[in-house]
ZAMARGU-4260 file (C-alpha; in steps of 0.2 Angstrom, whole numbers, plus 5000, padded with zeros to 4 digits):
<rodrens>
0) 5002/4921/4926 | 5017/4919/4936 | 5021/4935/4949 | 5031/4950/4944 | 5038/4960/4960
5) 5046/4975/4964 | 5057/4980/4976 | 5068/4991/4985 | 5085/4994/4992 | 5087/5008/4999
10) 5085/5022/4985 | 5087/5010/4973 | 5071/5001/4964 | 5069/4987/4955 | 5059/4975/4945
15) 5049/4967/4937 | 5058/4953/4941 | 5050/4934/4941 | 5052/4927/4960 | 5064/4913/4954
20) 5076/4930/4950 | 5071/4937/4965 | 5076/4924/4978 | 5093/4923/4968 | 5097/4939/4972
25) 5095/4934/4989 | 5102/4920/4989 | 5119/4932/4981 | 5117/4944/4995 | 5112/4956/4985
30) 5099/4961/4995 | 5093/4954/5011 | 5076/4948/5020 | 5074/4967/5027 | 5072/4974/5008
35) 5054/4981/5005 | 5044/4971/4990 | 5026/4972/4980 | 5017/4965/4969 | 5001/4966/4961
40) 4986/4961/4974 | 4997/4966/4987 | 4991/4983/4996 | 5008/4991/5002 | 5027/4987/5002
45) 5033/4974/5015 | 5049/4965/5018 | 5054/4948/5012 | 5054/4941/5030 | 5036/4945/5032
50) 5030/4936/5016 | 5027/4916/5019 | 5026/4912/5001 | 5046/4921/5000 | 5054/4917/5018
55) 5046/4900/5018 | 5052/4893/4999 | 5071/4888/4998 | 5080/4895/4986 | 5090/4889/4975
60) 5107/4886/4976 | 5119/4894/4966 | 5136/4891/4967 | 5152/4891/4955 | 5164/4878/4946
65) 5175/4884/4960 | 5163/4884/4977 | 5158/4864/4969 | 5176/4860/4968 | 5180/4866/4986
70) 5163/4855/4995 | 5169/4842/4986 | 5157/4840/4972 | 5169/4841/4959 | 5183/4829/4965
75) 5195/4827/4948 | 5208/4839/4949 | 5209/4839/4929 | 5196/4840/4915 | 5196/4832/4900
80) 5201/4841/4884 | 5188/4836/4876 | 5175/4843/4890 | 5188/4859/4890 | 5183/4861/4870
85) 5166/4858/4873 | 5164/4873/4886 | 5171/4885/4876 | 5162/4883/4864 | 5147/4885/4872
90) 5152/4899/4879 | 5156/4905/4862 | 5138/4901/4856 | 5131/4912/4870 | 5140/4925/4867
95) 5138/4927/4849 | 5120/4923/4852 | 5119/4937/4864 | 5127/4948/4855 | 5119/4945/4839
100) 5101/4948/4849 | 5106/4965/4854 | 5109/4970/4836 | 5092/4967/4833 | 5086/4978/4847
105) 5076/4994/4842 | 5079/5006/4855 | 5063/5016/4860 | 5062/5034/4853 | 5058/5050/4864
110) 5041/5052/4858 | 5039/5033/4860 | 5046/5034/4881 | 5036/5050/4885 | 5018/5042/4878
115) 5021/5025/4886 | 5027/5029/4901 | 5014/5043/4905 | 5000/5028/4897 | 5006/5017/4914
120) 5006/5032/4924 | 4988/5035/4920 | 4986/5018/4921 | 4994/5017/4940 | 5006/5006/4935
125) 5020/5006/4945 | 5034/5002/4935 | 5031/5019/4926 | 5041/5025/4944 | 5058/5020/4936
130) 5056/5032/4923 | 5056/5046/4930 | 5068/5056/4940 | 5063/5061/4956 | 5077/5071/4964
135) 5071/5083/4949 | 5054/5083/4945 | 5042/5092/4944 | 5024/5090/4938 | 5009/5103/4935
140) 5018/5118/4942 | 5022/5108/4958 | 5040/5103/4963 | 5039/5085/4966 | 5057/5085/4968
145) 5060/5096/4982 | 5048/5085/4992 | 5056/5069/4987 | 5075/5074/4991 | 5068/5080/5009
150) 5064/5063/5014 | 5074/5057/5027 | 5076/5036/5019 | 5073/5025/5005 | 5056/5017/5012
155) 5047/5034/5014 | 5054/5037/4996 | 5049/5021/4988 | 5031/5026/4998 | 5031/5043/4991
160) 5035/5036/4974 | 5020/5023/4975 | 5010/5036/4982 | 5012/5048/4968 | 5009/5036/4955
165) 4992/5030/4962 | 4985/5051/4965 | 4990/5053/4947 | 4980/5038/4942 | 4964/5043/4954
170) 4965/5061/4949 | 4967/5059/4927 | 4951/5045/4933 | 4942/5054/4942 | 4942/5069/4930
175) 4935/5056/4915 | 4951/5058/4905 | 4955/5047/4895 | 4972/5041/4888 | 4967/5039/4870
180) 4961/5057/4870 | 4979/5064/4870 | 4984/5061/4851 | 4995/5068/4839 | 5013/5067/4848
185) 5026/5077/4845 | 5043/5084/4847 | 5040/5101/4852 | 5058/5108/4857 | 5073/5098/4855
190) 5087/5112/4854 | 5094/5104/4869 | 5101/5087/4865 | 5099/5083/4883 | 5082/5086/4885
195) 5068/5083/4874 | 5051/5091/4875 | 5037/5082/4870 | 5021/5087/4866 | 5001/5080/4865
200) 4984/5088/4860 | 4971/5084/4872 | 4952/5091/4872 | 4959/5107/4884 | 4974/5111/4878
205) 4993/5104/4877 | 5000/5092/4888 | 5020/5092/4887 | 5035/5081/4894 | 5049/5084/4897
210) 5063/5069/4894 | 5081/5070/4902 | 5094/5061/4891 | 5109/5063/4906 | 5121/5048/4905
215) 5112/5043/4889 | 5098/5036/4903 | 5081/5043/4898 | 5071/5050/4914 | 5054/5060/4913
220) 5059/5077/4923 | 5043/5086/4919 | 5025/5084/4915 | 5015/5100/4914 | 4999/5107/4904
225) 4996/5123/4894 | 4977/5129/4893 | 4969/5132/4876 | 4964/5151/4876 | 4945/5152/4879
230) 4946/5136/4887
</rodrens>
């Protein structure tokens, strides 16, 4: 199986993206050999420049109709129709296609989001990261947010962010939990559009998320856990 890899720039994260994808966004300037990547094996985040297997492969050049015309590569100065007529309706294909794929897409529910994505966080998979909103967080009583808004740049974030993800894992692990133990989701409070609660029966008690809709963007802004009585 080919390698999936993060990376970030800056505040911004991304991935997983195939490496084909990610030396073509290098290759766009879109980032540089200074941005921080991971992937699975690797222990922590490091730049493009330090990686062999990344600085060493060429990438592939991309260029447009208009950059081949200017080196030369294309040297008529006119097309035929017939090459015209052909394009476009190509491009007519693609975008039909493309559109018509989309309208078969089934948007996750909120119920659906909160379980997977706190399934990967218990997991320690790190794409569950980009599901939540860190500036706002907060997670068994604890402000994760405040914490993350006071470091100073976008590598001791993308650490902090890592970080958290791998504690959680350790610590649900460590306490033999068990994901399959939390059944019977549910919406327990959705008066405010904006934010959906959702809620799971566990062994102790009820564990509860909280999903941000902002900017019709779902993000996870709170995770916390209510004690049966007794208990």
């Amino acid at each position: 199986m080919k390698k999936q890899w993060h990376y970030a720039n800056g505040d911004e994260t991304a991935g997983p993206i195939s490496e084909s994808e990610l030396l073509e966004r290098l290759e766009r300037g879109e980032i540089t050999k200074d941005v921080l990547v991971w992937t699975e094996g690797m222990n922590q985040w490091e730049s493009i420049a330090s990686i062999k297997e990344l600085s060493r492969q060429p990438v592939k050049n991309i260029k447009s109709e208009h950059d081949l015309a200017k080196n030369g590569a294309i040297k008529k100065k006119e097309l035929n129709i017939s090459l015209i007529i052909v394009v476009i309706i190509g491009i007519l294909v693609v975008v039909l296609g493309v559109r018509y794929l989309n309208s078969k897409v089934v948007p996750k529910d909120d119920l659906s989001f909160a379980k997977e994505t706190f399934e990967r966080l218990a997991n320690g998979d790190l794409s569950a990261s980009y599901d939540i909103d860190w500036e706002n967080f907060r997670s068994m009583g604890l402000n994760i947010g405040k914490r993350y808004r006071s470091l100073p740049d976008g590598k001791e974030r993308t650490s902090f962010r890592k970080g958290f993800v791998e504690e959680f894992s350790n610590s649900f692990k460590s306490n033999g939990a068990k994901t399959d133990q939390f059944i019977d989701w549910y919406i327990a409070d959705n008066r405010d559009p904006s934010k959906i609660v959702i809620a799971s029966m566990f062994p102790n008690g009820v564990f509860t998320i909280t999903v941000s809709k902002e900017n019709e963007k779902r993000k996870i802004v709170r995770m916390e856990i209510e004690q049966l009585q007794g208990e």
